[in-house]
N, C-alpha and C positions, 0 to 999 in steps of 0.2 A: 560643490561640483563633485558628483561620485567618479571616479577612476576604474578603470579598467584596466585591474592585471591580469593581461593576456598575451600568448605570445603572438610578435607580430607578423606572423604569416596568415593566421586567421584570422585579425583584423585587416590586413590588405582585402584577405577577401570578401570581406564584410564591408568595407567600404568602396568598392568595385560594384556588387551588388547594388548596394545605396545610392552611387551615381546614376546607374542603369537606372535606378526605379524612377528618379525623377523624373525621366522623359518621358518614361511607360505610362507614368499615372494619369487612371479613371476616375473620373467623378460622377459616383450613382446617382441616378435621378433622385429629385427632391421626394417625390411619392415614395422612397425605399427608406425614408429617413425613421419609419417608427419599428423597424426591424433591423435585427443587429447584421452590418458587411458579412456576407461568405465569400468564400473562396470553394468553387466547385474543385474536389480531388480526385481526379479519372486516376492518380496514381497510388499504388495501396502502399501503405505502409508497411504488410508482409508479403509485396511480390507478388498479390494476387491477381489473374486476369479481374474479377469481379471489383475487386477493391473495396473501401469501407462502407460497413450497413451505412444505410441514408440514415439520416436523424429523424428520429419521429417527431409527431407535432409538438410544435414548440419548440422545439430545437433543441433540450436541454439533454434527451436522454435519445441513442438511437435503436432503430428496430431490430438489429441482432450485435453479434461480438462475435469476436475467434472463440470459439471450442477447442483449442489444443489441435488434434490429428485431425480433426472432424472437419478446419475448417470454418469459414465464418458462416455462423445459419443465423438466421431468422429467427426472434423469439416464438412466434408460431411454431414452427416445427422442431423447438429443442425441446427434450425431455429431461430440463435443467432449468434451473433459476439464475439470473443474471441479470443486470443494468449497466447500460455502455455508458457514460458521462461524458459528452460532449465538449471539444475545445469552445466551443460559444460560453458552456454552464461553468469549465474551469475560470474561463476570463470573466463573464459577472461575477463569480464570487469571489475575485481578487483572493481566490487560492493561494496561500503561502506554504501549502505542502501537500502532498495528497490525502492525510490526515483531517485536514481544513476542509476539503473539498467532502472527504465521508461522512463529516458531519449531518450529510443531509438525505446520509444511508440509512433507515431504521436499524435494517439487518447488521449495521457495526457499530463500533466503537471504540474511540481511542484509548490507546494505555501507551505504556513504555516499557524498554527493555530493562532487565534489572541491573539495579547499578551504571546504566548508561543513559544515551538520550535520542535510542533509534526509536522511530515509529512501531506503536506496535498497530495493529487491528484485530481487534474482537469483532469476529464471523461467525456469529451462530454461537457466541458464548467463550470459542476455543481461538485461538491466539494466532494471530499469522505474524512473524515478522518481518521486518522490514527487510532480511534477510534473503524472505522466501520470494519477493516479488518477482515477477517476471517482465519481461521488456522484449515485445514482441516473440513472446513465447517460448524467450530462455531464459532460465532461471537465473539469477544471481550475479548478472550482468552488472545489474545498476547500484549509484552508491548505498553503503551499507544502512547506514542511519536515516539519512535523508534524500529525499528528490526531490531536486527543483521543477515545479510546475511547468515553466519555461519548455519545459522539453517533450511538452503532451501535446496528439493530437485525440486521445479517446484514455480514459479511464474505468478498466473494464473489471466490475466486481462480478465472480462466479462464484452461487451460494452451494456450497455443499462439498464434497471430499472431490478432488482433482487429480489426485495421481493418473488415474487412467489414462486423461485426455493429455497431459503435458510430461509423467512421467511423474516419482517421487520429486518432493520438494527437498532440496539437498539438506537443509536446516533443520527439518526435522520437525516444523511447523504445518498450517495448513490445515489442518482436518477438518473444519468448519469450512472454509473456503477458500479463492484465490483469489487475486489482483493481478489482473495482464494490462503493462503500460503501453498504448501505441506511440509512438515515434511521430514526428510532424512530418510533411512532403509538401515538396511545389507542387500545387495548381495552375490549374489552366489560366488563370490571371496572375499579373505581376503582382506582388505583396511586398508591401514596407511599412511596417506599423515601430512607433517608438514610443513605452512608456514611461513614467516618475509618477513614483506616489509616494506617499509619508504615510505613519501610523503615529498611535502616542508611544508617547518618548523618545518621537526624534529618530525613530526606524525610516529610512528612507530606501527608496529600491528605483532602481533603474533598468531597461529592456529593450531589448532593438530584435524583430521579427525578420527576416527579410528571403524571399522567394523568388527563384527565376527558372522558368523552363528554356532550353535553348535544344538549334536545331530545325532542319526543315520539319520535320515531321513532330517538334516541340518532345523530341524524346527522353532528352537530358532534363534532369531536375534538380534544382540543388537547394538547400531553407538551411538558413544560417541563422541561431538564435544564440543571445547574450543575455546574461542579466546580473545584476548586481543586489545585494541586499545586505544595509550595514546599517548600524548603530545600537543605541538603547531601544530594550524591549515596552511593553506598559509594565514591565515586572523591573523593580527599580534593581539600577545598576548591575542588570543584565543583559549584557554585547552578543548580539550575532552578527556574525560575518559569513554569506554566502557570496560565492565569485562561481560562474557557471558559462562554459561554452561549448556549443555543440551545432554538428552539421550531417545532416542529412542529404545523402543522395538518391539518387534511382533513375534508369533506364529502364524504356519499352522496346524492346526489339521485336521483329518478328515470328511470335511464338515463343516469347521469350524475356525475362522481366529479372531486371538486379537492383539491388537497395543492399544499402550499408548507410551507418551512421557509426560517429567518432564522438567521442564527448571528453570534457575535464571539470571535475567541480572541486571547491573545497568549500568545507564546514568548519567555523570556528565558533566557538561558546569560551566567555567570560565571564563567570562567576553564573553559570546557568545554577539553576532550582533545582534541589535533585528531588526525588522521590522518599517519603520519610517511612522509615520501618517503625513497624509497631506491633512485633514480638514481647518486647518490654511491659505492654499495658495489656488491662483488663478491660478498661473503656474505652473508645478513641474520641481522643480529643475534638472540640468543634474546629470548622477551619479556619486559619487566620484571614487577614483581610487577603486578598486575593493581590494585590498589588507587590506584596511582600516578601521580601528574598533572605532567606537562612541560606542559600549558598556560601561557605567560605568566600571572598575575594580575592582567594589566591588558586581556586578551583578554574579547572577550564576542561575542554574536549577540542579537540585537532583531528580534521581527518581531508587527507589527499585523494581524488579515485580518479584515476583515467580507464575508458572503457570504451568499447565498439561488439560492432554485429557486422554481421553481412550475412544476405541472403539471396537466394535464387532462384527463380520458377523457369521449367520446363513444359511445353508443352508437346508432348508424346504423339499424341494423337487426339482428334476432336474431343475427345470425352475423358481424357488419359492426362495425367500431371503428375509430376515431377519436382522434391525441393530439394533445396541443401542450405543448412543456417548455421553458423558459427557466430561466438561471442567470446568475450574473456575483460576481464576487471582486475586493476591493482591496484591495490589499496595499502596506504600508512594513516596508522592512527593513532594518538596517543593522548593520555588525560589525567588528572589530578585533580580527584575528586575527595567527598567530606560528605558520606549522607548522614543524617541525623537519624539517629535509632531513639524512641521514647522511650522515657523511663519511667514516666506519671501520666493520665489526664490532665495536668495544666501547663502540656507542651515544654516540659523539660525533655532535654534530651542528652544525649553524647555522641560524638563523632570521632572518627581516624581519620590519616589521610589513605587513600587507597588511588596509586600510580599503576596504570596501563598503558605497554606500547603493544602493537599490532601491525604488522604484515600479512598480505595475503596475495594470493594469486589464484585466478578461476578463468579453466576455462569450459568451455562447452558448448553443445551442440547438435544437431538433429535431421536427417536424413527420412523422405515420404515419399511414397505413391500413392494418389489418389485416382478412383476410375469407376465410370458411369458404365452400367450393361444391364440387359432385361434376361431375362429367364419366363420365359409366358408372360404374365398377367403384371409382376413383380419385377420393379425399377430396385437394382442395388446402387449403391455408392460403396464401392469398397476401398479400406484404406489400410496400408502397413507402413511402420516408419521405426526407426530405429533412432535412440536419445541418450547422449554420456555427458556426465559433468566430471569435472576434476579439480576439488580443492585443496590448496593447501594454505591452512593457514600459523602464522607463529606469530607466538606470547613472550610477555615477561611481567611482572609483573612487582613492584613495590608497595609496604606497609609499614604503616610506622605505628609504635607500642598501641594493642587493642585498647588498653586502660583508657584512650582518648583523651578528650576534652568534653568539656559542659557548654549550651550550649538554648537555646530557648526558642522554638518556631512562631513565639508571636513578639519575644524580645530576644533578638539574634544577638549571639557573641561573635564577635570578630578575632581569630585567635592568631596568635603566630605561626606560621607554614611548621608542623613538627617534623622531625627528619627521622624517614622511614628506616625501620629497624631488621625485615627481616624481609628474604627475595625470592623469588623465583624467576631465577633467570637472567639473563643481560639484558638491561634497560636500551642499551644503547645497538646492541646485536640482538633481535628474538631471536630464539629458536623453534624449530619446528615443534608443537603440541599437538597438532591433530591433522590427520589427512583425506577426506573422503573422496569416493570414487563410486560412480553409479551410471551402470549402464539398462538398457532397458527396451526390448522388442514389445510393438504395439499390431493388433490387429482386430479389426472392426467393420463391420457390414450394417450401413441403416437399408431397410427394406421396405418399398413403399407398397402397401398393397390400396384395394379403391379406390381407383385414381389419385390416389397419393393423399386423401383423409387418413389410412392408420402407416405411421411410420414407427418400425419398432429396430431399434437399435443396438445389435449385443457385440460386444467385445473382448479379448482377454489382453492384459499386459505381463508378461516375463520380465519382474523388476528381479536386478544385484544391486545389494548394497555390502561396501566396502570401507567398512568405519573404521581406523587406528590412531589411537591415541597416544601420545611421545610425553614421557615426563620433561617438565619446568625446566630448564637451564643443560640438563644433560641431552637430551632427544631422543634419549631412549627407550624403545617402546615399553609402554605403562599398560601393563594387562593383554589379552586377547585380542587378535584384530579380531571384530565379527565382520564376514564374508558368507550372507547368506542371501537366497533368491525365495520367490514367492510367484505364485501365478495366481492373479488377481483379475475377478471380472467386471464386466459391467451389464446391467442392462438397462433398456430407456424405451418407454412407449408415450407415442404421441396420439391420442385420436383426436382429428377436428370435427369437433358434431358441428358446427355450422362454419361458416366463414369468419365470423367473430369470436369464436370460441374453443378452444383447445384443452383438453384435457390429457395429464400427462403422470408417471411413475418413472421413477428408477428404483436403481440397488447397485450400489457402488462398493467395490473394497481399495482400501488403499494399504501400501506397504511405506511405511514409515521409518524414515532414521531415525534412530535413538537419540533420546537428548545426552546434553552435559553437566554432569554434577555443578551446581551452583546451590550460593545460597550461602543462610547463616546461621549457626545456633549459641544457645549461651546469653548469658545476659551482658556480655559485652559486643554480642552479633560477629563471634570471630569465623573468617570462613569455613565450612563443611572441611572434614579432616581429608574427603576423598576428591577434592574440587578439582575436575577438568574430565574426572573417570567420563569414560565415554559407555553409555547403554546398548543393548542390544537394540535392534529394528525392532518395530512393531506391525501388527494389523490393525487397521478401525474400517469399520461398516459405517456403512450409511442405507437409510431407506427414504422414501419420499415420494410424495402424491399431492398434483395440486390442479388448478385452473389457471388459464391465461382467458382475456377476455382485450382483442380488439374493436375498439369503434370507430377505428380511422382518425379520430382524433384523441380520442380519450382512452387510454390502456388500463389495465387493472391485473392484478392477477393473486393467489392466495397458494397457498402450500404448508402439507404436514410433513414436519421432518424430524427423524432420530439418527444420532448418530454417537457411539461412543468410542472409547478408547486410553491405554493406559493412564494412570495418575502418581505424579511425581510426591513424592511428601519427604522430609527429614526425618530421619526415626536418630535419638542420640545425637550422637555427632555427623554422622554420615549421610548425603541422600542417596535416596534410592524410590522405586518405583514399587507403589504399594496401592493394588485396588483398580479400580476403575473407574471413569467417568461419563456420565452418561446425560447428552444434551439432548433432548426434544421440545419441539414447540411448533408454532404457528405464525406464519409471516404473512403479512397483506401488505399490497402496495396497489401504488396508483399516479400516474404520471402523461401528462397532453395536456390540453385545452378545451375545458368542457364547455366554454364559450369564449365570443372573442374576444381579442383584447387581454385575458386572464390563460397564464400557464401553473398546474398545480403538480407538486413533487414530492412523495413522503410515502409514507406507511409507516406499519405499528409490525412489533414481535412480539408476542411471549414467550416466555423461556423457563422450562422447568429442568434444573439440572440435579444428578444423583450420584451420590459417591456409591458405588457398589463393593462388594469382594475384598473390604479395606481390610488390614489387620487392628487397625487402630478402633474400638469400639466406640470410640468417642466420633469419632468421624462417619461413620456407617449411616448412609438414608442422607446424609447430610449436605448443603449446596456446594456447588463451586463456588472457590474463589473469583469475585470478579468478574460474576455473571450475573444480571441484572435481570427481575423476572420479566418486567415489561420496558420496550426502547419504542419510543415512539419521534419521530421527524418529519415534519410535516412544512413547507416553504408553496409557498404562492407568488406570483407575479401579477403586477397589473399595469396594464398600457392607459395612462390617463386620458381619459376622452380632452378632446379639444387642447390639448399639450402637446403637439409632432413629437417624437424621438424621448418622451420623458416616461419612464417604467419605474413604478415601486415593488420592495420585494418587503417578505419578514417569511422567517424562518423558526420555526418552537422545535425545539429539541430536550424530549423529556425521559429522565433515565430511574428507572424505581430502586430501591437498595439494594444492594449487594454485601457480601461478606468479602472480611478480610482477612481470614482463616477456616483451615480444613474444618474446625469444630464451631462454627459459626456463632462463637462467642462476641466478635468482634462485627458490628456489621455499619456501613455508610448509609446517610441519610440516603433519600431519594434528592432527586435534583430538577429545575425546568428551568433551561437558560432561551433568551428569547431574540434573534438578532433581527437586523433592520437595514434597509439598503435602497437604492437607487442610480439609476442610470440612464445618464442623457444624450443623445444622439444630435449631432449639431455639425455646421460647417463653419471653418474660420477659417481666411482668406484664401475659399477656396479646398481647402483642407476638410478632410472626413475627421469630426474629434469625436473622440466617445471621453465623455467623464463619467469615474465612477463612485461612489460612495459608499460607505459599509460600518455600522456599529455592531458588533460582536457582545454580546451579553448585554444587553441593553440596561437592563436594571442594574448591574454591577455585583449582582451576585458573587458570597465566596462559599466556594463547597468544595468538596474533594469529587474529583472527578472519576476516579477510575480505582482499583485495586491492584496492584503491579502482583503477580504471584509463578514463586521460582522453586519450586518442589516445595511446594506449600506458604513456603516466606512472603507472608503481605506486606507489601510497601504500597502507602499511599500518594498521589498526582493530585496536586492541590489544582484547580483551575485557574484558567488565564480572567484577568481584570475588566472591564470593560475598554474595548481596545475600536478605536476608529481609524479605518482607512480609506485614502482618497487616493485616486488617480486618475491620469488624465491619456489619454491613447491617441496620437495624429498617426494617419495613413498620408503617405505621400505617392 
């Protein structure tokens, strides 16, 4: 029996809810049994009068997303690449992260942070952290590493540079693309769903939904969601622990709309897999069985977030609106880690132990007008808004003697905990290490001319960015604060040559935060001698031209894109920022029902990336790290004739080589992992069940999945085993 540690004021209310729903509950006609329950939402998730695009056919992907200032459009009429990912498509794929869920994005791919175990996403080649995500279209809101699925009602991927529309990404991440998470809300129907599923090794999770609008005029809304997720992983004698609770509200008032959500999670990992550097070699190693853990057992990661938003819509006048949105997140985190550095081809390796504690606090926020007017012939939409974030976050950190231990990632040593030798910082107190500060004026005019066939879009944003850096244990500021602005534009044109088909360009700049010294060199992988130095901001462009093509059921759509921007690398001992990188390629996608009964999801990238402008001659012409030239993800659905409510899925997910170094000495196989699932729709006494099923990797492939890279330092992410989960869903 899974436990819930929570406090008990949000479980009163959560069990209040739960009472209520009993009485409430519907039971759909048997005819709706071969399509998954909705819940229609008249209430938005960001306060909008319009509220969330509809889902297109099939339900899996919907017809627009929030645009940052812009607003929620249409994929027709954006001069942007995007896919919304629907709360239906998160729940068939028994998502366990939002990572899980991108799998079945061509345009990304998973990695991880270095030396840690936050989500990364590869967008177009270039790296978003889990950092940079956004939650209802503020930044930095949600937990740091991880998000529990639990707390989505749309998962919104934007392909291409984003500053403009939401402001610089505080983290300094981004450049290829963004992730805007929506928030759940009560519908116009009562809602009470409760899940339990298991995976291999005895991963068990548990979930309670639960929805109620109150009120004569049903204004009030309130979705209270729980979830629990504990045990061994399919990667042996590796613990996760997720504990997650969160409540959404919102009111409609007369010309007038408020939402807030409150949330608490923790993440706990025991004796997680770390990611293996491989500096030390000339070849890299093949991957071990995939089930296999070289984590120390004495290794863990700990992390606390509690966090909220609130926001609000005005309506000014018929054509005229008005927001205001604040958020803020605090965070404790702490870890004791061992990754294994190679020192051969036959998965020798060595390890330290390496101790992180963390603190943080963020807050921020965002201020808009938005307003409809003609001038002759020409519909404007114009829009200005104002965006500040405020971080501070503090370190400390422990190490004990570089010289290590030995240590084997296909026959692991188990060592004794060594005791760390040298500090930065109070372990037990952090101190302040870094503070950033970013404010930011927006303004934009889309213009429709032809009866609204050409929509052409231009913009400028006024970004500050305000980076300082505090030395280890003193707090005393370490170098320069940069405190610089930028005026960055945009433009975007849409023509619809027919009702099915759009044709569309931007050019985008973004103004970027500097990264942070990380990283390692030496053959014993001892930190970079400058780790924590904070860089100056940067610029990256973007350019981009593509098609959209709707058929009312079947979507499609294709786009050329380039975009580059500075490149981190080690020169010595120290990092620093050397050269350029420069990502172009070609995205197709495709996503409806091109007949019934069958939903299809996927598309292919290619991806050509260029070190330009490097000092290092060895590296010049030569690829990114951990950018893959072809992703291809391609998943189907089928409704079995003469089966009510019974749907099969399989998913291919195929990633071509990449390097694991600036001088592409080192490079990973390609990979094609292939998963498999089903889902059945039924009633027991009375009761709406959904059961679901999922084999992940199906053949049990082991490969290296990804190339972790931190100013040029590749570390490898061995991939997950073949791993199955089942669950079961009652609506009451």
């Amino acid at each position: 029996m899974l436990a819930f540690r929570l406090a008990p004021t949000p479980i009163a209310l959560a069990v209040f809810l739960l009472a209520s729903s009993v009485a409430q509950a519907q039971t759909p006609a048997a005819s709706d049994a071969q399509t998954m329950p909705s819940v229609v939402v008249s209430a938005s998730a960001d306060a909008s009068a319009e509220g969330l695009s509809r889902a297109y056919a099939g339900g899996q992907v919907a017809r627009g997303g929030r645009m940052g200032i812009l607003g929620s459009v249409d994929m027709m009429d954006s001069p942007f690449g995007a896919t919304s990912y629907t709360q239906q498509f998160i729940a068939d794929q028994q998502a366990r992260s939002v990572g899980d869920l991108l799998q079945s994005d061509p345009a990304v791919r998973m990695s991880r942070g270095f030396g840690n175990f936050q989500e990364v996403y590869m967008i177009r080649g270039f790296a978003l952290d889990s950092d940079d995500v956004a939650y209802n279209g503020l930044y930095g809101v949600l937990p740091r590493q991880y998000v529990s699925p639990e707390l989505l009602e749309r998962v919104e991927v934007f392909r291409g540079a984003s500053a403009f529309l939401n402001g610089a990404a505080p983290g300094g991440s981004g450049v290829g693309g963004a992730i805007n998470l929506m928030p759940k809300r009560a519908g116009n129907a009562p809602l009470t769903e409760v899940t339990v599923g298991v995976e291999t090794g005895g991963h068990s999770y548990a979930a309670m939904d639960v929805a109620r609008r109150f009120g004569e005029q049903q204004e009030l809304g309130v979705r209270v969601n729980a979830a629990k997720r504990q045990g061994e992983t399919g990667i042996k004698h590796e613990d996760h622990e997720v504990g997650m609770f969160a409540v959404g509200v919102d009111y409609r008032g007369p010309g007038w709309r408020l939402s807030a959500d409150a949330g608490y999670q923790n993440f706990d990992l025991d004796a997680p897999r770390p990611s293996v550097a491989t500096s030390g070699v000339a070849v890299l190693p093949s991957a071990p069985d995939a089930s296999r853990n070289f984590a120390q057992p004495w290794s863990f990661s700990r992390e606390r977030d509690v966090f909220g938003t609130a926001r609000a819509e005005y309506d000014i006048a018929q054509d005229v609106v008005a927001w205001a949105a604040f958020g803020g997140r605090s965070t404790r985190e702490s870890n004791s880690l061992a990754n294994p550095a190679l020192s051969d081809s036959n998965g020798n390796a060595s390890a330290y132990r390496f101790d992180n504690a963390r603190k943080q606090q963020i807050r921020t926020g965002e201020l808009g007008i938005r307003g409809k007017l003609n001038t002759g012939a020409v519909r404007h939409t114009v829009v200005a808004s104002w965006s500040g974030h405020w971080n501070e976050a503090k370190n400390a950190y422990a190490i004990s003697d570089f010289a290590g231990f030995p240590t084997n990632i296909y026959n692991p040593v188990n060592a004794a905990m060594p005791p760390t030798t040298s500090f930065g910082g109070d372990m037990n107190d952090p101190r302040i290490t870094q503070k950033t500060i970013l404010n930011s004026y927006a303004l934009a005019d889309t213009m429709a001319f032809l009866d609204e066939r050409l929509l052409l879009t231009v913009g400028v944003r006024r970004q500050q960015i305000k980076d300082i850096g505090y030395d280890y244990g003193t707090a005393v500021q370490s170098g320069p604060a940069y405190d610089k602005s930028a005026t960055t534009p945009v433009a975007g044109l849409v023509y619809k040559a027919n009702q099915n088909v759009s044709l569309y360009a931007n050019y985008i700049e973004a103004l970027v935060k500097g990264p942070v010294a990380s990283g390692t060199y030496g053959a014993n992988l001892a930190p970079v001698t400058n780790l924590g130095e904070v860089f100056a901001p940067y610029k990256s462009k973007q350019k981009e031209i593509g098609v959209k093509y709707d058929g009312g059921k079947l979507g499609m759509s294709a786009a050329l894109f380039s975009t580059n921007k500075p490149q981190g690398a080690i020169v010595g001992t120290r990092a620093t920022l050397d050269g350029e990188q420069r990502n172009q390629g070609v995205e197709l996608s495709i996503f409806g029902t091109p007949m019934s009964g069958v939903r299809l999801l996927g598309g292919l990238t290619w991806l050509d990336t260029d070190q330009r402008k490097t000092d290092v001659a060895a590296n010049q012409g030569k690829q990114a790290i951990g950018a893959p030239e072809t992703q291809v993800s391609l998943g189907g659905e089928w409704d079995v004739p003469g089966a009510p409510g019974l749907s099969l899925n399989a998913r291919t997910v195929y990633t071509s080589s990449q390097y694991a170094d600036l001088a592409n000495t080192r490079q990973l196989p390609s990979w094609t992992r292939v998963d498999v699932g089903a889902r059945y729709l039924t009633q027991v006494a009375g009761r709406d069940v959904t059961l679901r099923a999922r084999v992940d990797n199906v053949t049990d492939r082991n490969y290296w999945a990804s190339a972790v890279s931190s100013f040029g330092a590749g570390s490898l992410v061995l991939a997950s085993p073949r791993t199955v989960v089942v669950s079961a869903t009652v609506a009451f």
